[in-house]
C-alpha positions in Angstrom: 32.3 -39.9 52.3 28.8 -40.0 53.6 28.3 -35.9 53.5 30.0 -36.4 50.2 27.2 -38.6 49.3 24.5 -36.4 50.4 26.0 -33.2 48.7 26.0 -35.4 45.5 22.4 -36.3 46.2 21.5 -32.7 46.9 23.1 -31.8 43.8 21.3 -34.6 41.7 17.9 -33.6 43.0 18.2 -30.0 42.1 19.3 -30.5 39.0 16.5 -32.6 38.2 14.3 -29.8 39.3 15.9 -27.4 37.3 15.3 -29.5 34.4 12.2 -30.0 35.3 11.8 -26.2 35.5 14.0 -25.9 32.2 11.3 -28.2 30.2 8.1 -26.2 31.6 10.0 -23.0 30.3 9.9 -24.5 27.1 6.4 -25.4 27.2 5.2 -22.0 27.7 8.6 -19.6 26.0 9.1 -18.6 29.6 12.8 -17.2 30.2 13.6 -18.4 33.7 15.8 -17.0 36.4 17.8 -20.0 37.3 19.5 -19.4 33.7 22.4 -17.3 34.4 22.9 -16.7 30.4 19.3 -15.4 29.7 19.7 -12.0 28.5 16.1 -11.3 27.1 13.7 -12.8 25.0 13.9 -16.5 23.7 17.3 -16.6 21.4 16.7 -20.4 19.9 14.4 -19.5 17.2 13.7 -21.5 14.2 11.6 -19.8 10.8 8.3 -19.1 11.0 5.6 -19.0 8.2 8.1 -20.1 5.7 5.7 -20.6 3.0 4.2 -16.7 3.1 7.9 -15.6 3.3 7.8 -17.3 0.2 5.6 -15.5 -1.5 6.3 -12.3 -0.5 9.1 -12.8 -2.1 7.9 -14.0 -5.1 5.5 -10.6 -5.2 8.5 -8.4 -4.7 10.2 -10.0 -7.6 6.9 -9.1 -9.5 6.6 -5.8 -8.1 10.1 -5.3 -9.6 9.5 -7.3 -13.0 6.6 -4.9 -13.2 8.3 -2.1 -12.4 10.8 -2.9 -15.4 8.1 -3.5 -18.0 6.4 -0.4 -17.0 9.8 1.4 -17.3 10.6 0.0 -20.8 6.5 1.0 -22.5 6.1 3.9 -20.1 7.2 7.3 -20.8 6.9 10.1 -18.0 8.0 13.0 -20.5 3.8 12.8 -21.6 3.0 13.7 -18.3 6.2 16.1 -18.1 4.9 18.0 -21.7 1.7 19.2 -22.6 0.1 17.3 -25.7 -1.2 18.5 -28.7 -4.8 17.3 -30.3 -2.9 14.8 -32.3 -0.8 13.7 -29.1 2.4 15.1 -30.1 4.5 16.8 -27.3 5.0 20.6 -27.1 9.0 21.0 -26.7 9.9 17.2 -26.8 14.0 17.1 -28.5 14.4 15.1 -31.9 10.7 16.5 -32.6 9.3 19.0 -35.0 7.9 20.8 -32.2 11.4 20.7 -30.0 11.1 24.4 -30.5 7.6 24.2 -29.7 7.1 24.0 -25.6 3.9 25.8 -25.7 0.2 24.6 -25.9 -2.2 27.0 -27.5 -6.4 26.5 -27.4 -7.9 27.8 -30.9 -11.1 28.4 -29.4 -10.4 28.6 -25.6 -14.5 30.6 -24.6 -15.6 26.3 -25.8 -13.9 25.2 -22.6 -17.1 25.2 -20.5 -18.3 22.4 -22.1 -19.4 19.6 -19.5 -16.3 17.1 -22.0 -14.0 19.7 -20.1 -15.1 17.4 -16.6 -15.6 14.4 -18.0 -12.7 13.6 -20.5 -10.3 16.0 -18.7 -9.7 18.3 -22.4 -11.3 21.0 -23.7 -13.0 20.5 -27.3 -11.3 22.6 -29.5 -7.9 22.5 -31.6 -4.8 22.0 -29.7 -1.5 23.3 -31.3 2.5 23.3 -30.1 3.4 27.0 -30.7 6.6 28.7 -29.5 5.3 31.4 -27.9 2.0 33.4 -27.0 0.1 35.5 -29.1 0.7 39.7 -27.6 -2.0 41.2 -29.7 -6.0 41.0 -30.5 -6.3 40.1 -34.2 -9.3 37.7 -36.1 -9.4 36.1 -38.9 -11.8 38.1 -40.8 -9.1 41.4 -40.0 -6.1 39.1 -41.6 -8.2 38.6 -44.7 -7.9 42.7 -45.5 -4.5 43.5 -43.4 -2.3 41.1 -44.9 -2.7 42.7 -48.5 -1.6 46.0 -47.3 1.1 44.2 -44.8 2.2 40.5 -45.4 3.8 40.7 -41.7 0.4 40.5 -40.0 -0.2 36.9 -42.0 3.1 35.6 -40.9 2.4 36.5 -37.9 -0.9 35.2 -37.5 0.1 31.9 -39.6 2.4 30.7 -36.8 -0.8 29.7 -34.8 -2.2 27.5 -37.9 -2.2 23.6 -37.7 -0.8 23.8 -41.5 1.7 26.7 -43.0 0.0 28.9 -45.9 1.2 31.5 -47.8 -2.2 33.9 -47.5 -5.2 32.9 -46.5 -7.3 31.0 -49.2 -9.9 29.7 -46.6 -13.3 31.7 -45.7 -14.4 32.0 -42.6 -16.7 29.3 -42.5 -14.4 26.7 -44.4 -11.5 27.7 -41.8 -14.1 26.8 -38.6 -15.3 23.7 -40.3 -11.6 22.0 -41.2 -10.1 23.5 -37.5 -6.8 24.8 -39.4 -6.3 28.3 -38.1 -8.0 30.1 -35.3 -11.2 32.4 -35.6 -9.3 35.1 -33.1 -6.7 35.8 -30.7 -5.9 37.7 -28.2 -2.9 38.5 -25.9 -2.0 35.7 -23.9 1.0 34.8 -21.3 2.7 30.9 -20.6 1.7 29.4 -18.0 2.0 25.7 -16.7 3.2 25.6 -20.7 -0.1 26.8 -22.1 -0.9 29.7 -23.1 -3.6 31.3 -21.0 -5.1 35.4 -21.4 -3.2 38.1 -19.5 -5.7 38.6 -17.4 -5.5 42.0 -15.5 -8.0 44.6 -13.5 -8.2 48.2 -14.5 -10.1 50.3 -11.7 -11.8 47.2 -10.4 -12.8 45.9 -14.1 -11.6 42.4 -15.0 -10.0 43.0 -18.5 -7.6 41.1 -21.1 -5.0 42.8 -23.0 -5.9 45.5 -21.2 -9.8 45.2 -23.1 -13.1 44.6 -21.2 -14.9 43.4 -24.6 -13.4 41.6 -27.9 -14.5 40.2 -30.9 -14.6 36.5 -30.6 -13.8 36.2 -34.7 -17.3 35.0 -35.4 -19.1 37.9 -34.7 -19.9 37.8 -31.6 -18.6 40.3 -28.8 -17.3 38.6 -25.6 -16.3 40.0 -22.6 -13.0 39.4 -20.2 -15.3 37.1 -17.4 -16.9 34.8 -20.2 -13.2 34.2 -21.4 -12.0 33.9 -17.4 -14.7 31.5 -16.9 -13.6 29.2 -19.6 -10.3 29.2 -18.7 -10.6 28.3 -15.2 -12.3 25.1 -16.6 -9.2 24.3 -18.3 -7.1 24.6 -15.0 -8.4 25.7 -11.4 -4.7 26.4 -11.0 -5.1 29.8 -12.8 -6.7 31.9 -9.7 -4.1 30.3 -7.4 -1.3 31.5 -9.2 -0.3 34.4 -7.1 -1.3 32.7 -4.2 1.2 30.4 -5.2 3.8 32.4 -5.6 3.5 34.5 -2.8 4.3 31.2 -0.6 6.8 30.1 -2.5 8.3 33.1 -1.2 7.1 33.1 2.3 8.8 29.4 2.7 11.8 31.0 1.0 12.2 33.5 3.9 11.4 31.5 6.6 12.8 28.0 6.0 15.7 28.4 8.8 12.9 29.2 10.8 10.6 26.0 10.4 13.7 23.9 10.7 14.3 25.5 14.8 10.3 25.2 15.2 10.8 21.8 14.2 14.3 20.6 16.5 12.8 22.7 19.0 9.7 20.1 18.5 12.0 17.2 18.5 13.9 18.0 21.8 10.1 19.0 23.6 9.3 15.2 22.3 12.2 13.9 23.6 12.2 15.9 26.9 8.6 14.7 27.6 9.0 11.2 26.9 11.5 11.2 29.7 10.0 13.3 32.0 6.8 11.0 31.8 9.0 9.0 34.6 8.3 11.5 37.0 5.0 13.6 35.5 2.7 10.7 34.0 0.4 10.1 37.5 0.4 13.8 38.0 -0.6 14.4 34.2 -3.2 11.8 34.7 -4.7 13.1 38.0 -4.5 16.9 37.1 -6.5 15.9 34.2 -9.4 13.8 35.8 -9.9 15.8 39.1 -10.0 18.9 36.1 -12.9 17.0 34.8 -14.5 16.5 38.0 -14.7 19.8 38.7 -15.4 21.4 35.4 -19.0 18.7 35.5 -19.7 19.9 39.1 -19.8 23.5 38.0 -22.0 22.5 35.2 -24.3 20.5 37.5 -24.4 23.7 39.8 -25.2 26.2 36.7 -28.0 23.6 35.9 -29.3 23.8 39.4 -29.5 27.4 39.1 -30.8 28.0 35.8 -33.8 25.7 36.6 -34.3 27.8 40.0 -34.2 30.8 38.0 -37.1 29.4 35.2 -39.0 28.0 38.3 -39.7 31.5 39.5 -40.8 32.8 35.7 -44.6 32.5 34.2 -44.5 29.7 32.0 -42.4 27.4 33.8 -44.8 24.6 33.6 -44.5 24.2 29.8 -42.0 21.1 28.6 -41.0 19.9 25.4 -44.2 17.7 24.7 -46.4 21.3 25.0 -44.1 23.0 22.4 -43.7 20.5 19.9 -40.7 20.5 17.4 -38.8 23.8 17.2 -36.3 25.0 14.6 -35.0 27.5 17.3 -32.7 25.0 19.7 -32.7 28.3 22.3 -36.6 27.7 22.5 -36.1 24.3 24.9 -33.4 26.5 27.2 -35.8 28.4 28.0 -37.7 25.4 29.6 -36.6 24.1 33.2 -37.6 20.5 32.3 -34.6 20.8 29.9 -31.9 22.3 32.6 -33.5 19.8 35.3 -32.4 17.0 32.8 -29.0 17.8 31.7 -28.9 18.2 35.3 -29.7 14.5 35.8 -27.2 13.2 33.2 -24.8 15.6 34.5 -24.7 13.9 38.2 -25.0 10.5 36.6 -21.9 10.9 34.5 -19.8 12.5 37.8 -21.3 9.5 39.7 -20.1 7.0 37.0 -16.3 8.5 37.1 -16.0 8.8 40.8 -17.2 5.0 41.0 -14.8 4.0 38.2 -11.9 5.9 39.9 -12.3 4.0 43.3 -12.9 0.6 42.0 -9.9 1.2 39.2 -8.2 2.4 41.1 -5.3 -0.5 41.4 -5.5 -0.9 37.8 -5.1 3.0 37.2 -2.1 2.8 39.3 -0.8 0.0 37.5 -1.0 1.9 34.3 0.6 4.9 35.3 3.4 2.9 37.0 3.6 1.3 33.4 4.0 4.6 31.9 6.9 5.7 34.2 8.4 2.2 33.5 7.9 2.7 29.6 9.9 6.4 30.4 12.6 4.3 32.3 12.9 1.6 29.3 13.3 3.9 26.8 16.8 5.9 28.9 18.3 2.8 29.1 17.6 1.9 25.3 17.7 5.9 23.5 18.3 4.1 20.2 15.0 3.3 20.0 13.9 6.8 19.8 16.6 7.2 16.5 14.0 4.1 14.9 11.2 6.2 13.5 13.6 7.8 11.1 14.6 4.6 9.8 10.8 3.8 9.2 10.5 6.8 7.6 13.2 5.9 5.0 12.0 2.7 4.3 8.8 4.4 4.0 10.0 7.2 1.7 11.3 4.6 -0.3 8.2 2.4 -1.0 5.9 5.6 -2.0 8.6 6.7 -4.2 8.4 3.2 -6.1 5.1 3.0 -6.1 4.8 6.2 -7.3 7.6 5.9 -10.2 5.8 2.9 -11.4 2.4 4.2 -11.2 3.5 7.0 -13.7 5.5 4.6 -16.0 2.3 2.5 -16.6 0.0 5.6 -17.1 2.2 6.8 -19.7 2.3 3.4 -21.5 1.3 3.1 -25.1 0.3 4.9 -28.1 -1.6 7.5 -28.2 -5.5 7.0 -28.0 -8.4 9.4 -29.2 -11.8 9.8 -29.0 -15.1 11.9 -30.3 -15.3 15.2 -28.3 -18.5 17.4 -28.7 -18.7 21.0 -28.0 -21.8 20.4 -26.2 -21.7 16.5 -24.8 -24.6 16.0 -26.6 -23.3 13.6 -29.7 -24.1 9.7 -29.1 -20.5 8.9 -30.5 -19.0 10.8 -27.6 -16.2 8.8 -26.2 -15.4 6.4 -28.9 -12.6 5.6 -30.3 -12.0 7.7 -33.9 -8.7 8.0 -36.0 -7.5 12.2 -36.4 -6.8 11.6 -39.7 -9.7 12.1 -42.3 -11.7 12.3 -39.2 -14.3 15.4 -40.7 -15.0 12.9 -43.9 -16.3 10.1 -41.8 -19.9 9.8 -40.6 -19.6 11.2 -37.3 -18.6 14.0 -38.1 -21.4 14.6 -40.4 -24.1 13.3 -37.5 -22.8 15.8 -34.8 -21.4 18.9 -36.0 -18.8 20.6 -34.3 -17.2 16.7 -32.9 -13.8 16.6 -33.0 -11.1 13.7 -32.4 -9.0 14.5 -29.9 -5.8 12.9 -27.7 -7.9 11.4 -24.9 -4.9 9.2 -23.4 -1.9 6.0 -23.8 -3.0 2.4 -24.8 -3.0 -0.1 -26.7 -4.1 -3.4 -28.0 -0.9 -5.7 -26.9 -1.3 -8.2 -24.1 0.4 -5.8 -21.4 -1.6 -2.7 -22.6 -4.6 -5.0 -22.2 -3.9 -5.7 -18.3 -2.5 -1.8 -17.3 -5.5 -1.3 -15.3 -4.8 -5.1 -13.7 -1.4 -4.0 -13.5 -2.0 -0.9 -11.7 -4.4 -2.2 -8.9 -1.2 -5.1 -8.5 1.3 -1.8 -7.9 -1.1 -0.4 -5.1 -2.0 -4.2 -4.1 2.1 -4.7 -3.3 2.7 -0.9 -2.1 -0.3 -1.5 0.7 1.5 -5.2 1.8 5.1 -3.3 2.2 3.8 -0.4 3.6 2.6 -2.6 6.2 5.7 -4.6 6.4 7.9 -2.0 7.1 5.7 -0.6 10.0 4.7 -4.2 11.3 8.6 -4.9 11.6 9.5 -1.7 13.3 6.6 -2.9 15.6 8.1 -6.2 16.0 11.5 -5.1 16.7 11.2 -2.0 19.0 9.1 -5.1 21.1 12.1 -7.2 20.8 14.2 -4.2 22.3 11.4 -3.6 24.8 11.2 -7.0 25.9 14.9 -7.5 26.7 14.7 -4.5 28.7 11.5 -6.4 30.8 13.0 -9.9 30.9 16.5 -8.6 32.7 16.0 -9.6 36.3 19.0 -6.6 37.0 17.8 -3.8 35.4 20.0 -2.2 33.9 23.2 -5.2 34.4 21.4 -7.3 32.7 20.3 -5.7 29.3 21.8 -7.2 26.5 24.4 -5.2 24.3 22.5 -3.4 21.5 19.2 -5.2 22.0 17.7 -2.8 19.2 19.9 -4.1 16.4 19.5 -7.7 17.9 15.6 -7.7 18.0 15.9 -6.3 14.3 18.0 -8.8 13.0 16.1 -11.6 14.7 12.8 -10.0 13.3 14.2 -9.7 10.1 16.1 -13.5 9.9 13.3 -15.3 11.7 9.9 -13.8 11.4 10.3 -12.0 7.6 7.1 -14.6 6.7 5.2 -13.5 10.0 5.6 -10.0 9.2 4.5 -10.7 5.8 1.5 -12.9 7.0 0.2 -10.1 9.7 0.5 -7.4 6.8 -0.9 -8.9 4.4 -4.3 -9.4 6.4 -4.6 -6.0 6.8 -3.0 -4.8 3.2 -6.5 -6.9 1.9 -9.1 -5.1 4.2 -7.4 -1.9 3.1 -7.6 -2.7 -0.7 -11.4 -3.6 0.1 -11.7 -0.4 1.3 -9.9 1.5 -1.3 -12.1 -0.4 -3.3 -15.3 0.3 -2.1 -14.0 4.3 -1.4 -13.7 4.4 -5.0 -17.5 2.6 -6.5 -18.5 5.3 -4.6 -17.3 7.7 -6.5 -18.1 6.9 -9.5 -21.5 5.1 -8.3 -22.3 8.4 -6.2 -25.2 9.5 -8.8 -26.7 6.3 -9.6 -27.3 5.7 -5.4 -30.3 4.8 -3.9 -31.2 5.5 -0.3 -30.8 1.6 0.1 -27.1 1.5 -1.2 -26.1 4.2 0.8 -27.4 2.9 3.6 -25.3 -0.1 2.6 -22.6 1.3 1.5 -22.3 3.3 4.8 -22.5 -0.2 6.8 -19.6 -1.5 4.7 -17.5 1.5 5.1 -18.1 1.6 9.1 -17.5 -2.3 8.9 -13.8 -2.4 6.8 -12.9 0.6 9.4 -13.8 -1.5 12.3 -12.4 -4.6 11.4 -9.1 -2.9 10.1 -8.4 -1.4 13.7 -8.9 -4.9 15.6 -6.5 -6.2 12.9 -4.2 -3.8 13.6 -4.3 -4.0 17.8 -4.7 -8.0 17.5 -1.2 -7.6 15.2 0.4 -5.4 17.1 0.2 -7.4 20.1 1.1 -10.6 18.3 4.1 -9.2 16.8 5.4 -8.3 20.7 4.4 -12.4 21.6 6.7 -13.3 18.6 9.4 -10.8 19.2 9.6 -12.6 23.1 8.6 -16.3 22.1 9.6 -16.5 18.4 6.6 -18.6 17.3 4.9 -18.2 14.6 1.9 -15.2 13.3 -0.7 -17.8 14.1 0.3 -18.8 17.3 1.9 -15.4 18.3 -2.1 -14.0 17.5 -3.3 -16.8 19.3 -1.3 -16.6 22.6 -2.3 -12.7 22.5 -5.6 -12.5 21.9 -6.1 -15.1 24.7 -3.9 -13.0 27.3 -5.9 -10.1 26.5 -9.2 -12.1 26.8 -8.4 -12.8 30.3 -7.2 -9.3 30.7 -9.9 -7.1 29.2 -10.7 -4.9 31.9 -6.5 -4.1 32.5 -6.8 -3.5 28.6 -9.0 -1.1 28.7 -7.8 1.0 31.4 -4.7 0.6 30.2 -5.6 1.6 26.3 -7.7 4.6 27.8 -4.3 6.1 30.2 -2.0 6.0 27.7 -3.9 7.4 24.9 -5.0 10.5 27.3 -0.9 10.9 28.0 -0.1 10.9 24.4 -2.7 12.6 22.9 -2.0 15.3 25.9 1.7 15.0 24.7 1.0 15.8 21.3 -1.3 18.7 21.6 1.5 20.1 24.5 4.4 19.7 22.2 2.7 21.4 18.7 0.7 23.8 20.9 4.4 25.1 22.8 5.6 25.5 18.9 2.6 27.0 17.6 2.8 29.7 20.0 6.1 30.8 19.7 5.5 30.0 16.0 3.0 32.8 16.2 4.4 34.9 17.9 7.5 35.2 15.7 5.6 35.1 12.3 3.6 37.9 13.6 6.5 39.9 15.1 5.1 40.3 18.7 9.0 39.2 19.5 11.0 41.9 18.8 12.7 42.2 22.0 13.2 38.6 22.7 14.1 37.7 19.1 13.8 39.4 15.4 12.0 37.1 13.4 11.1 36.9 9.5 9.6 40.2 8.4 6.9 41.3 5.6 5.4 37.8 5.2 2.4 37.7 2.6 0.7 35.0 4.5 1.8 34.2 7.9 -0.3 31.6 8.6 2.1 29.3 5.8 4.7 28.7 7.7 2.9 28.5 10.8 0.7 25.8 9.7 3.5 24.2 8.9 5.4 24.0 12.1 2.4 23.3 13.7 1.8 20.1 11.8 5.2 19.4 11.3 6.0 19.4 15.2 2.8 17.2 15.3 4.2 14.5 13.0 7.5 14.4 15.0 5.8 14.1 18.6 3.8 11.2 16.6 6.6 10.0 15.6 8.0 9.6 19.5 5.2 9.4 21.0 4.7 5.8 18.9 7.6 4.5 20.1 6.3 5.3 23.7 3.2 3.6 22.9 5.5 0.3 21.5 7.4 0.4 24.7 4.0 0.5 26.8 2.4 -1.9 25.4 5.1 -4.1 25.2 5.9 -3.7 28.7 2.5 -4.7 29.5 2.3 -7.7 27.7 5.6 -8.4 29.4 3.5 -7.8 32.6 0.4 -10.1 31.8 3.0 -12.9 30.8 4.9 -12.5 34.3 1.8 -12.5 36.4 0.8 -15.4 35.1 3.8 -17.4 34.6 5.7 -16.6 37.9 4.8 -17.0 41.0 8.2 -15.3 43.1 10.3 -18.3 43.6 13.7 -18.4 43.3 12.8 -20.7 40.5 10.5 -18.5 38.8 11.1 -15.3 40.2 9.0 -11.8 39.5 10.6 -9.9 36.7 8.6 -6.7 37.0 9.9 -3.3 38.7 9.9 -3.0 42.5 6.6 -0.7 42.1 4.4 -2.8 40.3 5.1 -5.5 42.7 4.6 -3.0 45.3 1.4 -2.2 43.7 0.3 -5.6 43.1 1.6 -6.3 46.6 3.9 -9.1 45.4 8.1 -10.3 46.4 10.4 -12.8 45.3 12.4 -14.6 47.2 15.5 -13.0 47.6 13.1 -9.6 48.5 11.8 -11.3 51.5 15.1 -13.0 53.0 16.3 -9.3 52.7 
């Protein structure tokens, strides 16, 4: 009865101390060892930032309303069809011009005016025709042709605003009321405007197979003054058979680009797991490469300054010369080689210094970096994540994009005065088409017209479309940032339960991927939303200030650029500490569950008393990655090469009589770039992650049985640190 006492005793004491343990893992969100159902991060979680959850939902239900409204006054077929000068569609059904598709200039050679930059249309008469004219003919030719021949008027009629049964008009009364064309000349569709069938004949630029033409005013052009003008209509024009030409080099070698790109894929893959066994190596192949490529250049220093110090002359410096335009003149100077010799030896001494007093905390990163390698076998699911991203990605441009062209198409048509030289002071107000050469601007600048200019109105919602539109890329920045802060939050979550499992793998929970999104998404939605939207408002600050200076960028002074060049430097700074300081809060509230505040809080402080690990840590992993990166797009751009250029005709037979091989090497190049970005982000998740996971177990645990060391046996080797059950073994 006694010993059954004591056991009892025993018993009661311990289980006061493991509720005393239990409540001082509360207080800090520790998981604990002595809790044989702990399977990861903290599972109790309650909703955090509830209000901004709130109204992030109340902006997606905007974002939606908007997208509605913009879908019922918008009208994407303006943007699909070219418009006349009264802003009627060319081709449009249930239109008179439905057998129309065609836009035709009446005086094409006017599209050089400086209206062409600034209002985006060129100032002459716009018509809908149905096709192009094939033949040279002016209207001065038509007036003595079509009484021997009515078929050259009805020919030439069918490019006329109005339908006439001969022509009444003169010259000079058909220029001033803009009904039918002075000329035309042979022309071909393209981009659903009819542009002049350019061609060259022994070198010559000609049109319709003509160097020079009568203009239909009496003036004789030539083929480059009409080229000119219509390259100011669209800059397309000289890439056209560029165009086409890789349309068909993608055509042929599409299979291709899809290997190149697997290929990419598996390399990315392949590395990631090999960084297990290959990160310290990587690490120290490239440092000691350093080393030695800054001790050959302190040796060739040494000897180019021997060699000058033998040569006349050699007492001359940079203060005796002055200020040369010729940077070889100061290599010729051994004060110049005995000083890059100086900086040279400094820099080695710095790195050789860092390396042996980092050295624990280099080793500590590297071990990280095979740990990040060994969390991410044991979890390959997270690997599949960045696809999902990419959907949920895909998706949000796509909206914002949709809507964006619904409200840009909303409204009636608008027009305004056009000059042919941008020299009228009514240019750019608002006119009516019709009657428009009886009013009185007409009369003050001759040769102003009243063209399309774009969709408005004077309604409420046409009032606000330019509000409405910074609202569409106001919301598209904050999701944007939602969906990539809760893939952060919930490849942490994964990452974490990996960490917290004292039996690696026994202990990993069952699908901790899916778990730690679900939690993200049921817990934390108004986190998420919180941490985004900080950084969705620097970015519209920037986007902002990005565009004043655009159209500011002639009225600056030295002053304002010097400001404006502070700003800029300051938004870009301030967005990356938002973005590490978020990133490492989301991985505090995928583990703890509290909320953005308190998440941002707890990490900024950890990393306060961690800076030096930080930075050490930041520097490692961004040399693997990067390394990675370049490894896995240079391997594919090689072969890429060497197959679009057909130095593989042993090995392989690859795509043959490509126009431009560079097309679809470029393209695997950066394609293969994006996908090792892609998995090499998820690495950098899992890193940091880990690390965090790390600080928090250094500082939390001490090796007890009670609070036991969750790390892998080679950081605590590194850190010389056991637990318990380590040292009884």
């Amino acid at each position: 009865m006694q010993k059954l006492a004591i056991s009892k005793s025993q018993e009661t004491t311990r289980g006061d101390q493991r509720s005393d343990t239990r409540s001082e893992g509360d207080k800090y969100g520790t998981p604990r060892a002595h809790d044989p159902h702990f399977r990861g991060p903290v599972v109790n979680r309650s909703c955090t930032d509830v209000l901004c959850c709130m109204i992030f939902m109340l902006f997606i239900m905007a974002y939606i309303l908007l997208g509605l409204a913009a879908w019922v006054n918008g009208d994407p077929r303006r943007v699909a069809y070219p418009t006349d000068s009264q802003g009627y569609f060319c081709g449009q059904k249930g239109t008179p011009n439905e057998n129309k598709s065609i836009l035709f200039y009446f005086n094409m050679l006017t599209c050089t005016s400086p209206s062409v930059v600034v209002n985006l249309q060129c100032p002459t008469t716009q018509i809908c025709v149905s096709k192009c004219p094939e033949r040279f003919l002016t209207f001065m030719e038509i007036q003595f042709k079509y009484k021997n021949d009515s078929e050259y008027w009805t020919y030439y009629s069918q490019f006329c605003r109005t339908t006439f049964l001969k022509p009444v008009e003169t010259l000079s009364q058909v220029l001033l009321d803009n009904d039918c064309p002075s000329a035309i000349y042979p022309s071909k569709p393209f981009l659903q405007r009819c542009f002049p069938d350019f061609s060259t004949k022994n070198g010559t630029l000609t049109v319709g197979n003509k160097t020079v033409f009568d203009d239909g005013s009496g003036k004789t052009r030539n083929a480059a003054e009409l080229r000119k003008a219509a390259n100011g209509i669209n800059k397309a024009l000289d890439a056209r058979a560029i165009g086409v030409k890789v349309f068909e080099d993608y055509a042929t070698t599409w299979y291709w680009i899809l290997i190149g790109l697997t290929i990419a894929m598996f390399l990315s893959w392949m590395f990631v797991m090999l960084l297990r066994f290959t990160a310290g190596l990587l690490f120290w192949i490239f440092t000691f490469g350093v080393i030695g490529i800054i001790a050959y250049g302190i040796w060739r220093c040494y000897l180019e300054y021997s060699r000058l110090e033998e040569q006349p002359g050699s007492h001359l410096n940079a203060y005796t010369i002055g200020i040369q335009t010729d940077i070889s003149m100061y290599f010729r100077l051994k004060q110049t080689w005995f000083a890059l010799m100086i900086i040279l030896c400094l820099l080695e001494l710095f790195i050789i210094l860092m390396l042996i007093f980092l050295r624990t905390r280099i080793r500590i990163s590297i071990a990280l970096l095979k740990e990040g390698s060994k969390a991410i076998g044991y979890i390959p699911s997270t690997l599949i994540y960045p696809a999902l991203t990419f959907f949920f990605l895909s998706v949000c441009i796509s909206y914002w994009a949709v809507v964006a062209l619904y409200l840009a198409t909303s409204g009636a048509p608008i027009y305004k005065v056009i000059a042919p030289q941008g020299q009228c002071e009514h240019e750019n107000k608002t006119c009516d088409p019709v009657g428009f050469n009886a009013t009185e601007i007409a009369k003050a600048c001759p040769g102003a017209q009243c063209h399309f200019a774009f969709y408005g109105g004077k309604s409420l919602y046409h009032q606000y479309i330019t509000t409405f539109q910074l609202l569409n890329l106001f919301v598209f920045l904050w999701l944007i940032n939602f969906v990539i802060a809760l893939g952060q939050c919930a490849l942490a979550g994964a990452f974490a339960s990996y960490y917290w499992a004292l039996k690696k793998p026994d202990d990993i929970p069952p699908y901790p991927l899916f778990t730690a999104f679900g939690r993200a998404i049921r817990y934390h939605t108004g986190s998420l939303a919180f941490g985004s939207l900080i950084l969705a408002v620097i970015q519209m600050f920037r986007l902002i200030l990005e565009y004043l200076d655009k159209r500011l960028q002639k009225a600056q002074s030295n002053i304002s650029k010097f400001l404006k060049c502070c700003l800029r430097c300051c938004f870009w700074c301030l967005e990356k500490a938002v973005k590490f300081l978020n990133r490492n809060a989301y991985v505090m509230m995928a583990i703890y569950g509290k909320n953005f505040c308190k998440s941002a809080r707890d990490a900024f402080n950890l990393l306060m008393r961690n800076i030096l690990k930080i930075a050490v840590m930041d520097r490692v992993t961004d040399f693997v990655l990067i390394l990675g990166k370049i490894l896995v797009a240079g391997c594919i751009g090689v072969l890429a090469f060497l197959l679009f250029t057909e130095r593989l005709p042993v090995i392989i037979e690859g795509p043959t009589s490509l126009n431009y091989y560079w097309v679809p090497l470029l393209t695997v190049i950066v394609g293969s770039y994006i996908i090792a970005h892609g998995f090499f982000s998820v690495y950098a998740m899992c890193i940091e992650t880990i690390f965090i996971c790390f600080l928090e177990d250094l500082e939390r645990n001490d090796g007890s049985a009670e609070k036991p060391y969750y790390m892998s046996q080679s950081l605590m080797k590194i850190m010389n640190r056991r637990n318990v059950e380590t040292k009884k073994q």
